[in-house]
N, C-alpha and C positions, 0 to 999 in steps of 0.2 A: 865439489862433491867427488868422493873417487870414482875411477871408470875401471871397468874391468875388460880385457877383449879375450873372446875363448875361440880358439881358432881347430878347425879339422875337426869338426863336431859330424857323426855319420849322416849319411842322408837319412836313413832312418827316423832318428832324432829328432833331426831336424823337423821330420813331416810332422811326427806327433809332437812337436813343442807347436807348430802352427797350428797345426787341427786344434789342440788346447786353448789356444790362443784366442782361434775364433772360439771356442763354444761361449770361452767365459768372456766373449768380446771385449776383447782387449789385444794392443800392439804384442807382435811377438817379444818384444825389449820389456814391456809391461808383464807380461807372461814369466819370464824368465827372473824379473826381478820378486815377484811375488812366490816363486818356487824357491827362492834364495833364499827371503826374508824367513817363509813359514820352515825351511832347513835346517835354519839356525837356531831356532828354536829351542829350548831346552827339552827335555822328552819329559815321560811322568816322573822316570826317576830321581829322574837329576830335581824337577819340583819337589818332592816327597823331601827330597837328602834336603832340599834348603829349609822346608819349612818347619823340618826338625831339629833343623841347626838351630832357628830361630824361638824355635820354643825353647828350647836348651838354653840360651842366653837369654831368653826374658822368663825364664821358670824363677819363681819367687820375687820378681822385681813389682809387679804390683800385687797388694792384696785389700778384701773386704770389698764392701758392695760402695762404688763409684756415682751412684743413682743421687745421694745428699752433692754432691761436690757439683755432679751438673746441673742441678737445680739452682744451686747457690750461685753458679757462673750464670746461668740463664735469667735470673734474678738481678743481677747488676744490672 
C-alpha cells in the first residue's frame, strides 16, 4: 500500500488534526487518512457532469416497459 510522509505541518494543525482525532476516536494516522479519502471525493458537480454524461450515452439504448422480460427470467 503507498505511504505518504507530510513533513512541517504547523503546530496549529497539528493540535486540531488531534483534537479531531479524538473526537471522532480515532488514531491521528486514521484521522488524517479519512480527511484524505472524503477530499477526493468528487464534489456535486463533478456527480451532476457524470451522471449526464451517462444519460447521454444510454438515452435511447433501452426502450418499452421491461416488467414481461423480468418475469419471463424469474419464471425459468
Amino acid at each position: 500500500m503507498p505511504q505518504l510522509t507530510v513533513r512541517s505541518i504547523g503546530e496549529k494543525a497539528y493540535r486540531r488534526l488531534k483534537e479531531r482525532a479524538r473526537t471522532n476516536r480515532r488514531s491521528l494516522e486514521a484521522e488524517v487518512r479519512a480527511i484524505l479519502d472524503l477530499s477526493v471525493l468528487p464534489d456535486r458537480d463533478e456527480i451532476v457532469r457524470r451522471c449526464n454524461a451517462m444519460r447521454s450515452r444510454l438515452k435511447n439504448r433501452f426502450r418499452g416497459d421491461v416488467t414481461r422480460d423480468i418475469r419471463a427470467d424469474r419464471d425459468r
